[in-house]
FIROLUM-698146 format. One record per residue (C-alpha): residue number from 1; residue in one letter; x, y, z. Coordinates in Angstrom, 2 decimals. Layout:
BEGIN
i,aa,x,y,z
NUM,a,X,Y,Z
...
end
This chain:
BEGIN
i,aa,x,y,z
1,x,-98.19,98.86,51.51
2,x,-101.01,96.60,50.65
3,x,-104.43,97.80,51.33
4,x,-108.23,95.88,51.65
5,x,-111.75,96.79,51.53
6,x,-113.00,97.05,55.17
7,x,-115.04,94.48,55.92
8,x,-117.74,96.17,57.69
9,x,-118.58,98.86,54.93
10,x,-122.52,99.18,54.07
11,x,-123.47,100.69,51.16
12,x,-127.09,102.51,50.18
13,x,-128.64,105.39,48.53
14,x,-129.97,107.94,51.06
15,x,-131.69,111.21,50.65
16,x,-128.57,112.91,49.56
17,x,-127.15,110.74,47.11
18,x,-124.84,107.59,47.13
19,x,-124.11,106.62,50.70
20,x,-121.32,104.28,52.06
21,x,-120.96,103.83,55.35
22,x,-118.23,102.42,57.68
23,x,-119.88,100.08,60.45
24,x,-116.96,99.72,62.72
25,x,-116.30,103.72,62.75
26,x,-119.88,105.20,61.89
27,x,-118.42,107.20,59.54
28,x,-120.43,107.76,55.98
29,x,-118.90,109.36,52.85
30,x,-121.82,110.60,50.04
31,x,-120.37,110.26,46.41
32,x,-120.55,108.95,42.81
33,x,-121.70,105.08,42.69
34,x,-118.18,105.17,40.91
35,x,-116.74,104.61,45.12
36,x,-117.64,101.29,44.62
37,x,-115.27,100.43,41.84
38,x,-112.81,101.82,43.67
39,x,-113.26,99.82,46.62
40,x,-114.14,96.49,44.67
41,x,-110.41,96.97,44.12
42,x,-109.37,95.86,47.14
43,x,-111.58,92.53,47.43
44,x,-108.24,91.35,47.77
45,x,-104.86,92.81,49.46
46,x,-103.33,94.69,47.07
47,x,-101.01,98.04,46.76
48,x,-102.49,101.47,45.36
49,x,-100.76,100.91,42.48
50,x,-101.21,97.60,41.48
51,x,-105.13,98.42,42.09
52,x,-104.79,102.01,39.68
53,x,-103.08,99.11,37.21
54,x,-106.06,96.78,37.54
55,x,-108.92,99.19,36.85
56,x,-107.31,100.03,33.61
57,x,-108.60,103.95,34.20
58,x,-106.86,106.67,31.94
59,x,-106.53,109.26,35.56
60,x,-104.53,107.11,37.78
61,x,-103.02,110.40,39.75
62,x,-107.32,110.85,40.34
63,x,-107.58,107.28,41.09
64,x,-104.71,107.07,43.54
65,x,-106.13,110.26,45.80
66,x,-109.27,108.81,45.70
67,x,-107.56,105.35,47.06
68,x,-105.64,107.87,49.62
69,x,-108.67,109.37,50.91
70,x,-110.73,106.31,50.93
71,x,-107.64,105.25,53.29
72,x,-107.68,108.08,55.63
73,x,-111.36,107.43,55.88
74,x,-110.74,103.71,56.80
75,x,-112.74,102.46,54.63
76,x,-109.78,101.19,52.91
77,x,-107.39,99.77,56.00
78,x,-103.61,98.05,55.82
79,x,-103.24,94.40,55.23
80,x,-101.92,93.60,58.47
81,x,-104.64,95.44,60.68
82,x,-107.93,94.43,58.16
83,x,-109.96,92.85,60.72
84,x,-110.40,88.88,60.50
85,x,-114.45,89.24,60.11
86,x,-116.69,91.91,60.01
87,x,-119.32,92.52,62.12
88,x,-122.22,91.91,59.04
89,x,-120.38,88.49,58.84
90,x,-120.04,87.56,62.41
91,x,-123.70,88.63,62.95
92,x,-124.96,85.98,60.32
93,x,-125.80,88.19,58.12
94,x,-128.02,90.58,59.84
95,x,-127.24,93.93,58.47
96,x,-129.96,95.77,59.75
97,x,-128.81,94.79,63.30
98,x,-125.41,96.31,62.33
99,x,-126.65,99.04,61.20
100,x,-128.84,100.31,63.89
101,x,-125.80,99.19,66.21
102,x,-123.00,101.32,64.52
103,x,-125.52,104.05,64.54
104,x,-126.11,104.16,68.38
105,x,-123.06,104.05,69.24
106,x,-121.10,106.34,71.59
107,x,-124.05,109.05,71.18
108,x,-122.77,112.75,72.29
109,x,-124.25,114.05,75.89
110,x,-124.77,117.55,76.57
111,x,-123.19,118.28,79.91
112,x,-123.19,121.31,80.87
113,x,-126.84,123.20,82.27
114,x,-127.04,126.04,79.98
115,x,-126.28,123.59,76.77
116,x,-129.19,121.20,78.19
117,x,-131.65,123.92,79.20
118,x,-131.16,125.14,75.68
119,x,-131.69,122.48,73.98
120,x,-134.60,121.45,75.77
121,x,-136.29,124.97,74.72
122,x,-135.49,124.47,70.85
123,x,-135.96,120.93,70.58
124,x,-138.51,119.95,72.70
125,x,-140.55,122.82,74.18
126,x,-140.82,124.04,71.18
127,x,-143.12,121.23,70.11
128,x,-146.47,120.23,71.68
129,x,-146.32,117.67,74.07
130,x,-148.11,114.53,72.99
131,x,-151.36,113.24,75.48
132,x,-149.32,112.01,78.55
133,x,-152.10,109.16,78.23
134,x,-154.45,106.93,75.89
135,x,-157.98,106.53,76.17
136,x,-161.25,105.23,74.96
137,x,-163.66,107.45,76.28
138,x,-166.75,106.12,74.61
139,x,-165.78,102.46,75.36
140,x,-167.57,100.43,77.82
141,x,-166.40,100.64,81.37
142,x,-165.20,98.20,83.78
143,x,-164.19,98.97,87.02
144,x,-161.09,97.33,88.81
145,x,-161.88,96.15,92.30
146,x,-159.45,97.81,95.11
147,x,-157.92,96.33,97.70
148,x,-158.44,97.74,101.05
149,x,-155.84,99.65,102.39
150,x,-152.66,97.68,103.63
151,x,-153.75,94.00,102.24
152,x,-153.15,92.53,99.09
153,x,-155.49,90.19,97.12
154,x,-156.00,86.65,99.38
155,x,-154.40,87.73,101.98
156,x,-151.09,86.82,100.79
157,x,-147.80,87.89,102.58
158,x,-145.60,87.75,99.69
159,x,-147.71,89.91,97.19
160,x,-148.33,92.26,99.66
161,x,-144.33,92.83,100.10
162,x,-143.78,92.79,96.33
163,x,-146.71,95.59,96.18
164,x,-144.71,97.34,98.53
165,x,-141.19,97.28,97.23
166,x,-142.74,97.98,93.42
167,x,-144.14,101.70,95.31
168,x,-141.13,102.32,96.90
169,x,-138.97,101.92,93.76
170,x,-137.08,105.23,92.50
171,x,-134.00,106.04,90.56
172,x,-131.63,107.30,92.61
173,x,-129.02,110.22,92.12
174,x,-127.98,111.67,95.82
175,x,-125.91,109.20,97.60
176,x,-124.46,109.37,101.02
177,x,-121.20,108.58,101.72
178,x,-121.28,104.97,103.97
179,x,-120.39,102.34,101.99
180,x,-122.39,99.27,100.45
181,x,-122.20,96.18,103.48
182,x,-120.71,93.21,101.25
183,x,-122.85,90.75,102.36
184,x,-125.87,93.19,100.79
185,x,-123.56,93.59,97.64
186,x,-123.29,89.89,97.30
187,x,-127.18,89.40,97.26
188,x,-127.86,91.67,95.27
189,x,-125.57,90.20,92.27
190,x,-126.38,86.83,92.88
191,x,-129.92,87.40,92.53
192,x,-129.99,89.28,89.82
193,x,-127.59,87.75,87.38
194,x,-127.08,83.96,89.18
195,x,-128.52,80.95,88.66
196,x,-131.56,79.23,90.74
197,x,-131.53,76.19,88.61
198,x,-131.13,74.30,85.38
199,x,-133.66,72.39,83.65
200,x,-132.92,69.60,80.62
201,x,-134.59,69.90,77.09
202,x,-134.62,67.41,74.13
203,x,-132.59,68.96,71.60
204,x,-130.50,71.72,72.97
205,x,-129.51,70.29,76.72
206,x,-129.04,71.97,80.09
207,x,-130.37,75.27,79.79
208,x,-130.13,78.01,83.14
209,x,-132.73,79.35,84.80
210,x,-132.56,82.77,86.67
211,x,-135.35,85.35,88.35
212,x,-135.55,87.01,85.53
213,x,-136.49,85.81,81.81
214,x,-134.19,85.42,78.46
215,x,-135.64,84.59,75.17
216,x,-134.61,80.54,74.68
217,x,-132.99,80.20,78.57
218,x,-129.94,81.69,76.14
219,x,-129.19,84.33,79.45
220,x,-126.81,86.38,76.54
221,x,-126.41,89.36,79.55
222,x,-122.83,89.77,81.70
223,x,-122.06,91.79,84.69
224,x,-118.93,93.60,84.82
225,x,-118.85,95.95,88.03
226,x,-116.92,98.95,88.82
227,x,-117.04,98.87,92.19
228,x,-115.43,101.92,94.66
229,x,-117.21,101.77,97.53
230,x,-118.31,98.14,98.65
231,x,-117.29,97.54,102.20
232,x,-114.48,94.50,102.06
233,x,-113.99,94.66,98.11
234,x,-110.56,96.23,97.05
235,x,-111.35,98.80,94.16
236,x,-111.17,97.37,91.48
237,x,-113.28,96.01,88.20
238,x,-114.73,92.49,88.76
239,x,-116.48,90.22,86.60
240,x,-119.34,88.02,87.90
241,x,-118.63,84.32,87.19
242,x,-122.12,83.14,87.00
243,x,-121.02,79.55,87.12
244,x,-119.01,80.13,90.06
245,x,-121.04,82.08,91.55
246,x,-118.06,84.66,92.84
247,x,-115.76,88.19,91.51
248,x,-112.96,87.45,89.32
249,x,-110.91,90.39,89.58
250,x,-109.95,92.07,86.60
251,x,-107.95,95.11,87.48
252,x,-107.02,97.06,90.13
253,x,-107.44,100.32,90.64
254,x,-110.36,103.67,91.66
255,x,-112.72,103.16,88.77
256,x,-114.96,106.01,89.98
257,x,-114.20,108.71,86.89
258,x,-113.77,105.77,84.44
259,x,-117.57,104.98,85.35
260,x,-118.85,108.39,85.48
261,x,-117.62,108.52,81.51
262,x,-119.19,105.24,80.88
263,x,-122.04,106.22,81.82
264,x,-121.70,109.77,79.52
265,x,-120.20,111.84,82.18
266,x,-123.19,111.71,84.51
267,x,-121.24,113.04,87.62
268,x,-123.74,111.36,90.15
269,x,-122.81,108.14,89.46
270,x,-119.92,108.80,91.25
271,x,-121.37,109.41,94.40
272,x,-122.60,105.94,94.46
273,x,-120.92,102.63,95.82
274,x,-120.56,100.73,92.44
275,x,-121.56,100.70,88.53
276,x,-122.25,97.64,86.93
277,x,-121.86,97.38,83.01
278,x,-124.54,94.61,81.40
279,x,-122.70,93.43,77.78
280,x,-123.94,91.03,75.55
281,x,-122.55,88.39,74.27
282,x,-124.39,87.37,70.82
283,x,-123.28,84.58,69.44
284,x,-124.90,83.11,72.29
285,x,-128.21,84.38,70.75
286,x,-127.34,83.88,67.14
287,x,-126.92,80.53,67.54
288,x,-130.63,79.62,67.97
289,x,-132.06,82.76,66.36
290,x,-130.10,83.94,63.43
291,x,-132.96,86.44,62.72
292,x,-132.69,90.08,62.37
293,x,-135.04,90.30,65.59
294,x,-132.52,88.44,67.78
295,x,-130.62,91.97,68.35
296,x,-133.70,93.47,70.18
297,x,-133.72,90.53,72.45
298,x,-130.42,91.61,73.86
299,x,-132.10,94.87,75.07
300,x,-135.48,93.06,76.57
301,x,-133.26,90.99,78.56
302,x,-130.75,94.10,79.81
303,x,-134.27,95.46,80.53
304,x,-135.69,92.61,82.54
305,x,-132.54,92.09,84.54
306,x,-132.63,96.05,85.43
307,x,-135.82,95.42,86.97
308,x,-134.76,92.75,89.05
309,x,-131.74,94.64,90.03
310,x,-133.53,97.52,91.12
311,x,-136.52,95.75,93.16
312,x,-133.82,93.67,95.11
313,x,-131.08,96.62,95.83
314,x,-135.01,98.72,96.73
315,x,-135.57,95.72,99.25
316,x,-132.56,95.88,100.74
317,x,-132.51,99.61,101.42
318,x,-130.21,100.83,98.68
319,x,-130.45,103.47,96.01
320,x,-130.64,101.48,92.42
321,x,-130.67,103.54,89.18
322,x,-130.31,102.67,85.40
323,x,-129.06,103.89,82.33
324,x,-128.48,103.51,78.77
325,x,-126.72,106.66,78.32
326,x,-123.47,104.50,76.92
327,x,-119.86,105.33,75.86
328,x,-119.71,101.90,74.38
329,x,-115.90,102.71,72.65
330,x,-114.75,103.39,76.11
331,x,-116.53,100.57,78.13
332,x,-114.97,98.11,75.49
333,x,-111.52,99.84,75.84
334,x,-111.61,99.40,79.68
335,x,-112.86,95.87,79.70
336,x,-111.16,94.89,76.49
337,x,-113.75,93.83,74.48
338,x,-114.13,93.30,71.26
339,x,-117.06,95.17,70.19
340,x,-118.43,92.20,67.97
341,x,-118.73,88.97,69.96
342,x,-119.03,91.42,73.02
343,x,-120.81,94.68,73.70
344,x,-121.78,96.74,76.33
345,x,-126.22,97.13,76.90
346,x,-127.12,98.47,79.64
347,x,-125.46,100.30,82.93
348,x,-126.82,99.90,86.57
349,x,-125.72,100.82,90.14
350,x,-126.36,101.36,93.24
351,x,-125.37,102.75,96.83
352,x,-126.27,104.01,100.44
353,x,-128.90,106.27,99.46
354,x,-129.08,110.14,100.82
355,x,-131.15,110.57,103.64
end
C-alpha cells in the first residue's frame, strides 16, 4: 500500500526536544530531527519499501517500524484517504491560526461534582485571586453624571428600553417545560443572524448588513439549530438560510442528547427549547484578509452575534445563554462538516425560562 506525508503536519522544537505535530488529529510525537527524513519520504505516494529503498539507510527493518509507527500515528496516511489540502494550505498559509485551532479543539470537561470541586481547590483556590478590578487611585477624578431614577439621557424611549433589557440580561440554566411560541422563535433568528439591508461598494459589490457588526460586511457566522422544543417545528436540525430568510431542514429526529454533548455534556441545555451551533465559514474571511489576525475575527463576530441573540430572546421573555464549551469533532460529525472550510464557534440557546 502506498503511503504520503499528511498534509497538515507542523513541525518545531519545544521545551522537550524535537516536536511534530499532527494538525488534523492534535496529536504530537517528540523525537530525533532524523523524523523528518523519514517523512520527507513520502512527499510523494510511495510504498514502505520503495521509501526504505530511496533513503539508501543501512537499517531498513529500523526504518520500516519507524514508517509503521509513523502510520499508526497518522502522520503518515494511505494514498487513497491523504486528504486533497491541508488545513495550513487551505488557510493561506496561516499556520499560527492552525495551530492555535488544532490545539483547542474538542477540550476535555470535567463532569462530574466531586472531579470539578476538586479541581477547583488544586488549580485555582490554590492560587491568589487576582484584583477583581483596575484602578488609578491617585489619578484625577471625574465624576459621571446619573440619571434620575427611571429616565434615560434626553428623555428618549428607546434608550431607556435598551437600558432596561441590558439589566435584565442573565444566562440562563433552569428551564420550564412550555415550549418556545414559533412566531417568538422566528424573531429571534431573523434578527439576530438576517439581513436588514445591503449596501454597494466600489471594488468588492453588494455587501449585507445585519444588527450586529462583521469585520469587512464579510458576515463569515452560520446558524445551525437543534431545536426540540419550538411550538410548530418538527424536531429536527435546521439550517437558517439567511438569503431566504427561512429553516431548511436537515434531519429529522430528538436532537436533545446530541446537543447536550455539543455543548460538553452540560445537562441543562437540555432542559431548554433549542441549541443553536454558530460555524464559520473562512474562506469567506480569507478572501479579503489573508492575515494571521483574520482567525480572531471569526470569534469577535460569534461574540457580537451572542449579544444580539441574548438581548432579543431577554426582550422577548426567554432564557438565552452562551457557550464555548465545544465538542467541535462531534458538531462537525452531526452536521457534516468539514472541519476546514467549515467549523463550529460558538453555541447559543434559549427557552421558557423557570419561574
Amino acid at each position: 500500500m502506498r503511503l504520503r506525508r499528511d498534509p497538515d503536519l507542523l513541525l518545531r522544537w519545544g521545551p522537550e526536544g524535537f516536536l511534530v505535530q499532527n494538525l488534523s488529529s492534535g496529536i504530537g510525537i517528540t523525537g530525533p530531527a532524523d523524523v523528518v527524513r523519514v517523512l520527507d519520504l513520502f512527499d510523494r505516494p510511495r510504498t514502505p519499501r520503495q521509501a526504505a529503498a530511496l533513503s539508501g539507510s543501512e537499517d531498513r527493518a529500523g526504518l520500516l517500524r519507524d514508517i509503521a509507527t509513523l502510520r499508526r500515528l497518522g502522520f503518515l496516511v494511505p494514498e487513497s484517504r491523504t486528504p486533497a489540502r491541508g488545513r495550513v494550505a487551505a488557510w493561506k498559509g496561516n499556520v499560527a491560526a492552525a495551530q492555535y485551532h488544532a490545539a483547542c479543539r474538542d477540550a476535555p470537561y470535567l463532569r462530574e461534582p466531586v472531579e470539578i470541586e476538586r479541581y477547583v481547590r488544586a488549580n485555582i483556590l490554590s492560587a491568589r485571586k487576582p484584583p477583581r478590578f483596575k484602578r488609578y487611585p491617585k489619578a484625577a477624578r471625574h465624576p459621571l453624571p446619573l440619571s434620575p431614577p427611571g429616565s434615560a439621557p434626553r428623555g428618549d424611549a428607546d434608550t431607556l428600553a435598551l437600558g432596561k433589557i441590558l439589566r435584565r440580561r442573565r444566562t440562563v440554566r433552569d428551564f420550564a417545560r412550555s415550549p418556545v411560541p414559533l412566531e417568538d422563535f422566528a424573531f429571534l433568528l431573523r434578527t439576530t443572524f438576517g439581513i436588514t439591508g445591503m449596501v454597494d461598494t466600489d471594488l468588492l459589490g453588494r455587501m449585507a448588513l445585519k444588527t450586529s457588526p462583521s469585520a469587512g460586511a464579510l458576515h463569515p457566522i452560520e446558524a445551525y439549530v437543534f431545536a426540540w422544543n419550538v411550538q410548530g417545528l418538527a424536531p429536527g436540525i435546521y439550517h437558517y438560510d439567511v438569503r431566504g430568510d427561512e429553516l431548511r431542514r436537515l434531519r429529522r429526529g430528538n436532537f436533545r442528547n446530541a446537543a447536550v454533548e455539543a455543548a460538553s455534556g452540560q445537562d441543562w441545555i437540555g432542559g431548554a427549547a433549542f441549541l443553536c451551533v454558530m460555524t464559520a465559514v473562512f474562506p469567506r474571511v480569507l478572501w479579503k484578509y489573508q492575515l494571521e489576525d483574520a482567525y480572531r475575527t471569526l470569534f469577535l463576530d460569534a461574540g457580537h452575534l451572542g449579544q444580539t441573540f441574548c438581548l432579543v430572546a431577554t426582550s422577548l421573555g426567554l432564557g438565552p445563554f452562551t457557550t464555548a464549551a465545544i465538542q467541535d469533532s462531534k458538531i462537525e460529525k452531526v452536521l457534516r462538516l468539514d472541519g476546514i472550510d467549515e467549523f463550529p464557534v460558538y453555541l447559543c440557546g434559549a427557552g421558557v425560562p423557570s419561574p
